[in-house]
C-alpha positions as CSV (number, residue, x, y, z in Angstrom):
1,X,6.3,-17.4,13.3
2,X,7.1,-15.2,10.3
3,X,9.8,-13.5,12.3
4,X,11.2,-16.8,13.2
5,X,10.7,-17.5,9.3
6,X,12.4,-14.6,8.4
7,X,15.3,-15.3,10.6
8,X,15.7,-18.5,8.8
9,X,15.5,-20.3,12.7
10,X,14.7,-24.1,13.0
11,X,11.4,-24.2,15.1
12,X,8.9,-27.0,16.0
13,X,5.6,-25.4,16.6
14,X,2.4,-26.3,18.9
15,X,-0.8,-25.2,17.8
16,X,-3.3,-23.9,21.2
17,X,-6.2,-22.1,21.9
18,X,-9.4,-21.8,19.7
19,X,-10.5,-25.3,18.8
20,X,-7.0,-26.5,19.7
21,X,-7.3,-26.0,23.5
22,X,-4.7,-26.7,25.7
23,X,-4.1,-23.3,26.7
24,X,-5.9,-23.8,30.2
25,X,-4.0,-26.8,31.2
26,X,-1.4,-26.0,34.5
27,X,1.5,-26.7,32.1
28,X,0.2,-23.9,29.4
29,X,-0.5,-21.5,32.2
30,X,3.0,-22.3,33.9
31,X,4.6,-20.8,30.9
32,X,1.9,-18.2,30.4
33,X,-0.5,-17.2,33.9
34,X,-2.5,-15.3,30.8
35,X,-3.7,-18.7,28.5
36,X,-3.1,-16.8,25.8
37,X,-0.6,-17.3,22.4
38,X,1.9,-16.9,21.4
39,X,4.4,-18.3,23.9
40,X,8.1,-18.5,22.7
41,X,10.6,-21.0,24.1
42,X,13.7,-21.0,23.1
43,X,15.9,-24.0,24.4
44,X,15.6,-24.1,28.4
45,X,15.2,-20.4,28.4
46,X,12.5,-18.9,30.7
47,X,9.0,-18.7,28.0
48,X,8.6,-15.7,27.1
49,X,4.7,-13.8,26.2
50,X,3.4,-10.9,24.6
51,X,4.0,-10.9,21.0
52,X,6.3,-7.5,21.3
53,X,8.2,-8.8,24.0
54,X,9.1,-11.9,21.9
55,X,10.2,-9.9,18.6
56,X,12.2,-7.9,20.7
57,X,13.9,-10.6,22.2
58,X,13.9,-12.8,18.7
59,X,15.8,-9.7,17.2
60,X,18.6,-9.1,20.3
61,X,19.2,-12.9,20.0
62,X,19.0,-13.4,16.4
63,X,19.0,-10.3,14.6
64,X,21.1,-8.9,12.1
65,X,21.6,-5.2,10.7
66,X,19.4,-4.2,8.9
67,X,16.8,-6.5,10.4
68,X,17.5,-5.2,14.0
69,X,20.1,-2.6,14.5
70,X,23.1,-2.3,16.6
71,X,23.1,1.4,16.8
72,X,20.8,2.9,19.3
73,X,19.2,5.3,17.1
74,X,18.3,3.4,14.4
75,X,17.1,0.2,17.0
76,X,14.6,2.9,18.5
77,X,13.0,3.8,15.3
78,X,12.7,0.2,14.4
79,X,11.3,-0.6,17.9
80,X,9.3,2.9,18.1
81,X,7.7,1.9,14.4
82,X,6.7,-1.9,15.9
83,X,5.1,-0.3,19.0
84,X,3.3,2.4,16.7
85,X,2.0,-0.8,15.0
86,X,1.1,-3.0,17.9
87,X,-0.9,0.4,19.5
88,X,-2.4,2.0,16.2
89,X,-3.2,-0.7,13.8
90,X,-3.2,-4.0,15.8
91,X,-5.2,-3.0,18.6
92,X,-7.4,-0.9,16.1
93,X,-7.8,-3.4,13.7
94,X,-8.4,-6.7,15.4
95,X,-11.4,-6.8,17.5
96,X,-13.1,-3.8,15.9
97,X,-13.0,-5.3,12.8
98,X,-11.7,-8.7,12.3
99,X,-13.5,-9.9,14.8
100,X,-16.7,-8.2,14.0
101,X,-16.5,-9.2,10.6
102,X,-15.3,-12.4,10.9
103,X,-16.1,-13.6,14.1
104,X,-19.5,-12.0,14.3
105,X,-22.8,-14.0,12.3
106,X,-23.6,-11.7,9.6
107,X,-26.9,-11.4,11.0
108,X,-25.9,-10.0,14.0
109,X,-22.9,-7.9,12.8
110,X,-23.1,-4.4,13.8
111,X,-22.4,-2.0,10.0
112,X,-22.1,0.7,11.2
113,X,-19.6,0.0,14.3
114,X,-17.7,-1.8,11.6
115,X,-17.8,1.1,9.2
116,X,-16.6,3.6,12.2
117,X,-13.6,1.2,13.1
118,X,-12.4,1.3,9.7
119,X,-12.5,5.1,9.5
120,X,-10.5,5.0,12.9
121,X,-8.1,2.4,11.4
122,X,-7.6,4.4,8.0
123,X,-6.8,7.7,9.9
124,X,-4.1,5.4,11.2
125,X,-3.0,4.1,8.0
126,X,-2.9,7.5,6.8
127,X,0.1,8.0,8.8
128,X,1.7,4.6,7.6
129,X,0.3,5.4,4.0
130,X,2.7,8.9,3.9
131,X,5.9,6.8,5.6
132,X,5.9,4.2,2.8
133,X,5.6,7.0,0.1
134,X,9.2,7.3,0.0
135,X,10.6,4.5,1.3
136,X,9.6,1.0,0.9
137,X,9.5,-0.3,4.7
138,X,8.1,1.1,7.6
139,X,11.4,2.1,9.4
140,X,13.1,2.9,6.3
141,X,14.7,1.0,3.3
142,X,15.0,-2.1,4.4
143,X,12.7,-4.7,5.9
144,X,12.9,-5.1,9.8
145,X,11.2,-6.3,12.8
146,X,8.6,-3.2,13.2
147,X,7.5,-4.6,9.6
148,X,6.8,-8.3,11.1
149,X,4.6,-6.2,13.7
150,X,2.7,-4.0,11.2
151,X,2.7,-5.9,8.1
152,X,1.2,-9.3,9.2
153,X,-1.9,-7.3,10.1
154,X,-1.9,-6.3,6.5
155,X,-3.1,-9.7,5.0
156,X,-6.4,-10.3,6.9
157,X,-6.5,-6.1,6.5
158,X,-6.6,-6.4,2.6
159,X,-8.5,-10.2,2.5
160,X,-11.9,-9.6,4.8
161,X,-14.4,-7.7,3.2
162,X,-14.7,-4.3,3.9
163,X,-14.9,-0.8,2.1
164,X,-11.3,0.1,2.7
165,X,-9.9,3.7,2.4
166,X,-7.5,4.1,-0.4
167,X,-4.2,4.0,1.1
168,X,-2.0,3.7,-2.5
169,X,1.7,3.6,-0.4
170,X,0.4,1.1,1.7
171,X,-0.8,-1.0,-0.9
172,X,2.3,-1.2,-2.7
173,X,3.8,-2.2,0.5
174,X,1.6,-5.0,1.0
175,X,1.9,-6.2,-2.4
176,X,6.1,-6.3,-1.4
177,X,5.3,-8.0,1.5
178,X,3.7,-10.8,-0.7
179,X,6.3,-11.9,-2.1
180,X,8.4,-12.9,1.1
181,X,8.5,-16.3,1.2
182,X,8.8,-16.1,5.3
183,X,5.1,-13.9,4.7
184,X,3.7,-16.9,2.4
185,X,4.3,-19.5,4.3
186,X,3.7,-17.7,8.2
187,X,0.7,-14.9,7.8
188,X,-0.8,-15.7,4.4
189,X,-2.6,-18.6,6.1
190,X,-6.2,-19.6,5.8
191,X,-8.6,-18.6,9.1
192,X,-11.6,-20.0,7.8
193,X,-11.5,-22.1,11.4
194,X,-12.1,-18.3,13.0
195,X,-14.9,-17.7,10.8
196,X,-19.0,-17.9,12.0
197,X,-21.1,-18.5,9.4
């Protein structure tokens, strides 16, 4: 959604899974054998899963310089950036600690698995934290499609609570990211729903 948001691109969306359901139903799994979100349809186009799959395609369709590049080179650093993030920080970040921290009962949450995953994850951010140092977006200057993969982990990253690392180039980066409106309105959203109590 914040891609599509920062594209500008008239949408109507369909909220499934979690305590929506609807993602087991034949007509879900007909676009999607997996049940899972998000699914992308875009007019009477073939749907389309698998979050990276649908950026890519979101920025061949829709995409502008510097958002998604024409040139080869520069297309592969935004792409190799976004796959760095969906590998390194996604996979790293969102059952091993969002879901353990939110998901989880505090009574049953597991500190020091939690505390190991976010020593994992800031090794990762490390990298991240010395890219941003002298340039403002992952990829370079400008703001592109491996961002929308890295930076909407950052909000539930800097929002749960946990000790975080110090990562000051990231932080900065994050606090850019904030002010997008497309970043307001898509990832800074409430997951209270998500949370066990």
């Amino acid at each position: 959604m914040w891609c599509i948001g920062e594209l500008g691109l008239p949408f109507q969306r369909f909220d499934v899974g979690h305590r929506y359901g609807g993602n087991d139903t034949p007509e879900f799994l007909a676009m999607n054998p997996n049940g899972t979100v998000p699914v992308l349809r875009d007019g009477d186009g073939e749907p389309i899963w698998e979050t990276g799959a649908i950026l890519r395609y979101l920025g061949n369709r829709y995409g502008n310089e510097p958002f998604w590049p024409a040139g080869l080179a520069q297309r592969t650093c935004v792409d190799q950036w976004a796959e760095w993030s969906k590998i390194n920080i996604a996979l790293n970040f969102t059952a091993p600690i969002f879901w353990r921290v939110v998901r989880t009962p505090p009574k049953v949450r597991d500190g020091d698995a939690i505390a190991q995953a976010v020593a994992l994850l800031g090794r990762k951010l490390d990298i991240a934290n010395a890219r941003l140092t002298d340039q403002a977006f992952l990829a370079g200057d400008d703001f592109t499609l491996a961002d929308v993969q890295f930076g909407h982990i950052m909000y539930r990253y800097f929002d749960i609570a946990i000790d975080r690392p110090r990562h000051p180039a990231v932080e900065r980066y994050y606090e850019r990211l904030c002010r997008r409106p497309a970043f307001q309105e898509h990832v800074m959203v409430s997951y209270e729903e998500l949370r066990e109590s």
